[in-house]
Structure formats: C-alpha cells, structure tokens
N, C-alpha and C positions, 0 to 999 in steps of 0.2 A: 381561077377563082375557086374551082371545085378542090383542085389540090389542096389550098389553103385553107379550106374549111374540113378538108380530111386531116391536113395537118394535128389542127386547132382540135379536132377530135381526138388524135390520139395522145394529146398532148395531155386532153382532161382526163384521159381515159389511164395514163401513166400516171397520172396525179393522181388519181382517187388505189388505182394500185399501192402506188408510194406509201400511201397513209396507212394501207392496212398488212404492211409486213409486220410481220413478227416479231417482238419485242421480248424482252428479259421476261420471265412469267407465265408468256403466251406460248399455247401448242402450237407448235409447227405441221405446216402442211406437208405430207412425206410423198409430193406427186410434182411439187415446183423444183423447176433447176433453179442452178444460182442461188441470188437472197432469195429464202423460202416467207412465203407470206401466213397469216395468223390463219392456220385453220377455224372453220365453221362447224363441222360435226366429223364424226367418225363412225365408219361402217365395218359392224359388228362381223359382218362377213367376211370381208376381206380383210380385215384388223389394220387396216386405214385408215388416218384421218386426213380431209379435205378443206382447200381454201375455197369460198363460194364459186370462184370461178372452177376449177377443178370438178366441184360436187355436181355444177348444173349438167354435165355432161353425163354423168353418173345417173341422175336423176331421170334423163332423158330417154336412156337406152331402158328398152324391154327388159335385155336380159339381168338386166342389174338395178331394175327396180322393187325388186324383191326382197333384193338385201337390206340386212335389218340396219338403219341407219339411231344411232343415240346422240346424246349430248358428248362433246370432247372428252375422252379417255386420256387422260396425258400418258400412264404405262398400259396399253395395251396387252401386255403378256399376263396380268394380274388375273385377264380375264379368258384364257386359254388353260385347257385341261395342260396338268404338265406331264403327264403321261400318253395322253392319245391327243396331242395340241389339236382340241377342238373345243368351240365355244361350250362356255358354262351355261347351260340354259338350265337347267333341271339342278333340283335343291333336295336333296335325302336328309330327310328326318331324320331317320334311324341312325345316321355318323354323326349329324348335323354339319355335314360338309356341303359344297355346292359341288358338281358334278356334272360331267357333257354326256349326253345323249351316247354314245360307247361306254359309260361308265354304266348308264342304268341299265344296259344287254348284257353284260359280264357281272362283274363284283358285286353290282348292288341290283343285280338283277330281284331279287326275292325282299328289297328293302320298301318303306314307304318314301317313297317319290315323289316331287312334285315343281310344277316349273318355278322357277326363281319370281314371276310376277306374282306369281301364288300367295307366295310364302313372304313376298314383303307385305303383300297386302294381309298375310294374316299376325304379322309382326307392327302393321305399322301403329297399334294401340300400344305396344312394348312402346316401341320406339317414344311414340308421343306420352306413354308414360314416365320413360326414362328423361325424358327428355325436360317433361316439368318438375319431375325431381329434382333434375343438374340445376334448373331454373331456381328453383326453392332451393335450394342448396348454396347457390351461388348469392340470390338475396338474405341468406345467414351470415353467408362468408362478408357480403359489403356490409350488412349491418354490423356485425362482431368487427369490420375493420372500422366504423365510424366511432364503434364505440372505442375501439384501441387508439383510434387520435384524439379522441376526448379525454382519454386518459392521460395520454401522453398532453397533451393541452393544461390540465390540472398537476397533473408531475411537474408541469415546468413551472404553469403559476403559480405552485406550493413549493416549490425552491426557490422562484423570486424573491418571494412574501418571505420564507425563512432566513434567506441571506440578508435580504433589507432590513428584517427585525436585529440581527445578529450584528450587522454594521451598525444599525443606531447602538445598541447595546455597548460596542466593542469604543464607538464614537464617544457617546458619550461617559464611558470609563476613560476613556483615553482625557476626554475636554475635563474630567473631573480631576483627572491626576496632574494636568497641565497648571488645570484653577492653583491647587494646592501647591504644585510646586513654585507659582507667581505669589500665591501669599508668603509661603514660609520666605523665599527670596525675598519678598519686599518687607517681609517681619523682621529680618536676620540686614538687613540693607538700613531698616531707621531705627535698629537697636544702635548698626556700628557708625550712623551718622549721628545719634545722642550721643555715644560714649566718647565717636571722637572729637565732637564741639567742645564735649567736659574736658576732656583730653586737652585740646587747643588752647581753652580759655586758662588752665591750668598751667600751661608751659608760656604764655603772653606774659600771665603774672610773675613765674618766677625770673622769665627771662628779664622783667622790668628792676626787680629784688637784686637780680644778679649785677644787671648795673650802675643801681643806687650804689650797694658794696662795694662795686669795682672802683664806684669815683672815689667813695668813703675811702678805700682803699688807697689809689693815689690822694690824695691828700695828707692820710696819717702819713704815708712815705715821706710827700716835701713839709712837714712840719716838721718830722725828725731829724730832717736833715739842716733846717736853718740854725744859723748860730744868735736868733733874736728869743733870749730868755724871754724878755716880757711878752712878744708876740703868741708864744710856745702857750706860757700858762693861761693868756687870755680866751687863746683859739680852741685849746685842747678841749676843757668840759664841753664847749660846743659837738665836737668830735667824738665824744664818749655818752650820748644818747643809746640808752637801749637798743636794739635793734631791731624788737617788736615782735618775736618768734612767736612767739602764744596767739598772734593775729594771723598767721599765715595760714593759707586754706589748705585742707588734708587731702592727700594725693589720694583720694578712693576711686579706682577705675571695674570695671562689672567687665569681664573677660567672657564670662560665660552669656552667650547669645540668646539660650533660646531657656524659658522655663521648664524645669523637671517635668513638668505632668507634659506637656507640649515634647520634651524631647524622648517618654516614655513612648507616647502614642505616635513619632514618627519611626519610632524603634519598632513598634509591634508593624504598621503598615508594611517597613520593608522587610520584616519577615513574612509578611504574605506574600510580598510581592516576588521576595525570592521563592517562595513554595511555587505561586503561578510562574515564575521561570524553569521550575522542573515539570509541566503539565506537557505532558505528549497524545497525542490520537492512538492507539495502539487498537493494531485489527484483530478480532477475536474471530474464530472460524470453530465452526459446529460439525460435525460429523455426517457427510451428505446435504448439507445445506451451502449454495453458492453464494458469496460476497456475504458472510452468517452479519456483519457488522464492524464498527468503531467502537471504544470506548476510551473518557477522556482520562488518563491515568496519571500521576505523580510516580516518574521513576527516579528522578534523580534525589529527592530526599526520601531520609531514613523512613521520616514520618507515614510518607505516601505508600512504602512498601509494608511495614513491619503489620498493615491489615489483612495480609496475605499469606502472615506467617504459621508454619505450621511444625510442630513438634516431630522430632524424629528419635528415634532408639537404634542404634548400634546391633545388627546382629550377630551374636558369638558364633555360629552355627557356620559364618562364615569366615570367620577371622583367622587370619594367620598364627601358629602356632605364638610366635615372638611378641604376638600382641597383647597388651596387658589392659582390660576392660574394667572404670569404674566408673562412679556417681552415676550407679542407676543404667549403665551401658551407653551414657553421652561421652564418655572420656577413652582416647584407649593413646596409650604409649607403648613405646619400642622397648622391650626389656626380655632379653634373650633369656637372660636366669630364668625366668618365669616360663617356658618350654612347655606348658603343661595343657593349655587349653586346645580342644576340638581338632588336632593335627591329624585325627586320622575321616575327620565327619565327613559325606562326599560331598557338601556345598561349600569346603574349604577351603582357601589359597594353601596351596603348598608349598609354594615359592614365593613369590613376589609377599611382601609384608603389608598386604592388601585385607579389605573388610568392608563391608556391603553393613545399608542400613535393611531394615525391616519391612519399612515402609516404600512402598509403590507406586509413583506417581504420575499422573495421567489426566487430562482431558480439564486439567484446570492451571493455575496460577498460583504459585507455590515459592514464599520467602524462609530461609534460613542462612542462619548466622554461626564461622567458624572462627576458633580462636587456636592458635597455633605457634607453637615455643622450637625450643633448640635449634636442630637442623634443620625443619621443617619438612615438606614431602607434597600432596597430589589432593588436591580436593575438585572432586565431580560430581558425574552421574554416569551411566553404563544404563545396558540391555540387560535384563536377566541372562541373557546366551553370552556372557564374555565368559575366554576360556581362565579355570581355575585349578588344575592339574600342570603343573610341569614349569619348565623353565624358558618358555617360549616368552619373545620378548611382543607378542602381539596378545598375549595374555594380562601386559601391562595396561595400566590407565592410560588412555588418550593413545596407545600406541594401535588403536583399529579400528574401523568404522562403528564400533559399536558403544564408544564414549568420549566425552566430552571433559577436560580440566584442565585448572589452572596449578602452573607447578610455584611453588611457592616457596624461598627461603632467605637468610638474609642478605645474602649477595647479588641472587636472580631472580628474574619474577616470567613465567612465559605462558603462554595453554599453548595447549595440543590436542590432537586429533588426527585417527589413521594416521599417526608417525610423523605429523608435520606441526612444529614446533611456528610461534609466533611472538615476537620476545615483546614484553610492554614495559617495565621499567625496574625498578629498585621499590619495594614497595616499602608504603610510608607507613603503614601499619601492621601490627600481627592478628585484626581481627578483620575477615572478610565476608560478604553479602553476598547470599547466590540467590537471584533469581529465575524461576524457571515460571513461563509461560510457554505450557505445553502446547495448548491449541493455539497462539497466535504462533510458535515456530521460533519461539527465541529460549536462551540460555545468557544470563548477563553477571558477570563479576562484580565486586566494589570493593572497592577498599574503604573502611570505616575508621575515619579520623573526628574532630568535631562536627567535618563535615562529610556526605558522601560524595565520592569520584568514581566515576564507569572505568574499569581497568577494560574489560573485553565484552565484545555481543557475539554468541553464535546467532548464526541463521539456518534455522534446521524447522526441516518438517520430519515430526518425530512419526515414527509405525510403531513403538511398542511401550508399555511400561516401563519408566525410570526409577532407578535405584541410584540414591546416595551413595558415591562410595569415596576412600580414602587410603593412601598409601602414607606410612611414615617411616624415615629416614632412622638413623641411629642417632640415639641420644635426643630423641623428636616425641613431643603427642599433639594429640588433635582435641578437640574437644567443642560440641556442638553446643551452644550456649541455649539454655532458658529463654524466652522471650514472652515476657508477661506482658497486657494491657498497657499496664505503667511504663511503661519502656517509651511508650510514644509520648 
C-alpha cells in the first residue's frame, strides 16, 4: 500500500515537472540534465540561471545565499565586464559606461562612479519621462493614422460618387444617342413604308392598264385577222376608244428620306461624334511632381491639335551651305548654285544638308505643320548637342540617340532613331503634323489629307531642349506652313 502511494507521488511529482520544461521563448535552466526545464531566476554570481527545483538548493546553503539572485537574464554575458569578466555593478558617469568593480580600481579609478542601482534610480524620471513621450508620440501616430483612413474612407467615397455621376452622364448620352438613333430609324422606316404603298398602289394601277391593253390588244389581232367585212367595221369603232392617258396617275416617287434641315443637323452630330472618337486621356507630368495628372485631349483631329500650334523660323546660322532660305526663313530648298550662305559659322552643318530651327522647345505641348516637294528628306527634332562638323553618319538626323524623324519621300515613308529605322507606309500626302508633348514623353507624326491619320508615336522621356530640324534631298524643299486661328 505504502509503495502505491509513493508510486502515485511521484507520478504527480513527474507531472507537475512535465508542465514546466522549457518551451520555445522560455530560459532554460543551465543546472538540468536531459530535457532542461523553464528556469525561475538567475544568479548574478555565478551567471546562472535556475529551475525552482534547482534554485531551492541554492537558496538553502549558507554559502550561496549571498549571491545576488535577479529576474531571468536570457544572455547572461551582456552583463559580465568583457575585459576583467566580472559583474557590472558600478555605473561611470564620466564615460557613461557601466563598469565592474576592477574597472573602478584601474581606468576609472579618478572618474565619477556610482552602483548601477544608483543610477537607475537617478535615471528613472528620464526614463518615465521618455517613456510618456513614446506614449504621446505614439497617440499622434494612432491619431494621424485615424485620420489617414478617414481620408482614405473619403478617397474612396469621392471616387464612388465621381464614377456614379460619370456613368449616369456617359448613360445617359449613351440612352440619348440610342433615343435618336430609334427615331431617325423609325422616321427613315414610315418615310419608305409611305413611299412604298405610293409605290404599290402605282404599279396595281398600271399593272391593271397593262392588261386592259394586253386584251384590247388581242382582240385588235383576231379582228384583223377574220375575213367578216361587216363584223370588222361594226366591231372596230368599238375598239378605237381613246385610251385615256391624260387620266393616268403620275409616277412621283420622294427618294430622298430624310429633310434637308434634319439631314444638315444629323451631319453636324456625327461630326461631333467623330471629334469625340479622337478624345484620349493623355498624362501630363510636371517637373518633381509624382503622377502631376490627366488631361482629356483630341489627337486624332486636326481641329483638336492646331490649339497647340506654335510658329517656328528657320535658323541660318545653322544651315548647310547648299541650303537656300526664304519666305521669312519658313522655306529652305536644296540648291547647290547658291553656295554662299554661313559655311564657314561654327553652329553650321558642314556636311549633311541639315538646318536647325530657332526655337527651343520644352516643358509643354507644341503642334506644327510641314509641307514637302521633290525628293523629299528628314523632318524632326534633335538635342542642341547633335554633332555638326564632319561627315560622321551619327551626325545625321535620327541616326543617334539625340533625335527623333520621320524620313519622307515619294516612294518611302520610315522614322528613325539611334540608327534604327521603322518603315510605316507610302504616304498619302506631302503635308505632315508633328506633334510634340514634351512633358507627357511623346513625339507623334500625321499625315494631313481631308482627314488626319497617326503615321508614328515616339515614347520618350525627353532631358533637354528640343530643336526642329530638317534634312533635304536634291532637288527637295521643306517649308513650315503658317497656321492662323482660321485654319480650325
């Protein structure tokens, strides 16, 4: 019986051990074999820490109740001089380091000293100072982050609200143009079901006329034909009744569906409606400012660009010898005869039959318009730094990272850039649309027929000021067209 209840003792006794090993987190007892169980405190003396069974033995002896026992240390060495590995008791003012008992007999012998309980305690109004700062600090930080989801709370319900309003809008344009297109259909549907019952009733009648005739017809045949004289001349006047044409109804059919003023003003709609098929989003980007914006732009018609258009002049200063500059310096042609201008100035082409405009441009949205004969040749932009000395072919237009064209003549149509050539088609006209949007990063061609057509897009984030420039062929000029108000 005694056995069994020594058993059953150490059974609890292993059971209540069990529960308290050491687990992921917990210090370990550095005194258990095997599994080590969760230490209780750590003795500043011996720089051990103990599980309570371990400590109470500690605790017991004489000689080892002296030593200074703390709360669990998990690294124990943090708190060992690392030069005379003895505890840090004693705290120097004068380094503001903490320091063992060997350190204040040596090195800090002549410093202000003092034990480490000292000196928390004369710290601990810091500390509880610091400490409600972090506090107030930290109730700014939740505040300022309550306020950032309220923001964000109205960001979003101020986007709902703007799309919802922009779908009704877009709705009902959309149910407006539907309406209109159900009336004009059903206006254009009981014009051609009038005209064609007139129609019907019209072709009933004469098909009825047609076979009076047809019988009148046979008939006159078998009267001609009988050999009864007196039946002939009885029957005949019968036979020779008028036929009544002055009674017959006049074939007036209305071909045209819809009335002038009605077919004027479906004529102006779908020219709006094609201008709102050239409307694009285009990003504009501001200098140090992130995501700067949209705006909603017409690129694809003339109309939409020619408000961005801006006057350029021809600079002689740069022109190639060969080049011949008039109307004002908009105009320059290839005419060798003529040798005479700026060959020797130093911003001149001396090779290539190249010419730079005057004008500068940068940090906006800039349309102009070229018109171009004979052989044709190179219309762009360039960096002030393209090379202009010598016969280097990276001194050409489009042939270096420093410009942007499209090469133009009447057989081939291509741009280029840094040396790499991209072919778009035979173009359909000889006058062409450049636009440049500097700060959004584009460069875009056109061709200008009744209507406009995008030939090319660069996509460039430009670093410097852009110059117009132009290269012409033999027997070629160029010339930058005028663009007044009126034009639109």
């Amino acid at each position: 019986m005694e056995e069994q209840v020594e058993n059953l003792e150490e059974m609890d006794a292993d059971a209540t051990l069990s529960q308290s090993y050491a687990g992921p987190g917990d210090v370990f007892c550095d005194v258990c074999p095997g599994k080590r169980r969760k230490a209780s405190k750590t003795c500043l003396t011996c720089m051990v820490s103990y599980c309570k069974t371990h400590l109470q033995h500690h605790q017991e002896s004489e000689a080892l109740m002296r030593h200074k026992l703390e709360e669990l240390t998990e690294n124990t060495e943090e708190k060992l001089c690392k030069e005379h590995q003895e505890f840090l008791e004693l705290f120097c003012r004068t380094d503001d380091i903490c320091i063992c008992l060997v350190c204040a007999t040596t090195e800090h012998k002549s410093h202000d000293t003092v034990t480490s309980s000292e000196e928390r305690h004369g710290r601990q109004s810091q500390l509880d100072s610091k400490k409600d700062e972090v506090k107030k600090k930290i109730e700014e930080k939740e505040k300022k982050l309550e306020e950032m989801k309220e923001a964000v709370k109205r960001i979003e319900e101020s986007a709902h609200r703007e799309i919802q309003k922009h779908q009704e809008t877009f709705k009902s344009v959309l149910e407006s143009i539907e309406r209109l297109k159900s009336e004009i259909t059903k206006l254009i549907k009981d014009h051609e079901q009038r005209e064609v019952r007139k129609a019907e009733e019209l072709i009933e009648c004469l098909e009825k006329e047609i076979e009076d005739l047809q019988r009148k017809e046979s008939e006159l045949v078998k009267l001609s034909q009988t050999e009864d004289h007196i039946h002939v001349l009885r029957k005949f006047p019968l036979l020779c009744v008028p036929f009544g044409d002055g009674d017959a109804p006049e074939i007036k059919i209305n071909e045209d569906l819809l009335p002038e003023t009605l077919r004027t003003s479906l004529s102006d709609l779908n020219k709006l409606l094609e201008e709102m098929n050239g409307w694009e989003f285009v990003k504009t980007n501001v200098a140090g400012v992130q995501n700067s914006g949209h705006i909603l732009q017409n690129l694809r018609t003339r109309n939409g660009l020619l408000k961005f258009s801006c006057q350029l002049t021809l600079d002689p200063n740069t022109a190639h010898g060969c080049l011949y500059l008039s109307e004002v310096n908009r105009k320059l042609t290839y005419e060798k005869s003529k040798n005479i201008q700026h060959v020797s100035h130093p911003d001149g082409f001396n090779f290539w039959s190249q010419i730079l405009c005057k004008d500068s441009l940068s940090g906006t949205r800039c349309y102009w318009e070229v018109e171009w004969s004979g052989d044709g040749g190179k219309i762009g932009v360039t960096y002030k730094g393209i090379g202009r000395k010598g016969k280097n072919e990276e001194f050409f237009l489009g042939c270096n990272d420093k410009s942007w064209c499209l090469v133009c003549s009447n057989s081939q149509c291509y741009v280029s850039h840094n040396g790499k050539n991209i072919t778009i088609c035979t173009l359909p006209s000889n006058k062409i649309g450049i636009y440049l949007d500097y700060s959004g990063g584009s460069l875009s061609f056109y061709s200008i027929t009744n209507k406009m057509s995008l030939l090319y897009k660069f996509t460039v984030s430009f670093t410097e000021p852009l110059y117009p420039g132009f290269w012409v062929g033999r027997n070629a000029s160029m010339k930058i067209c005028q663009l007044n108000p009126s034009d639109q």
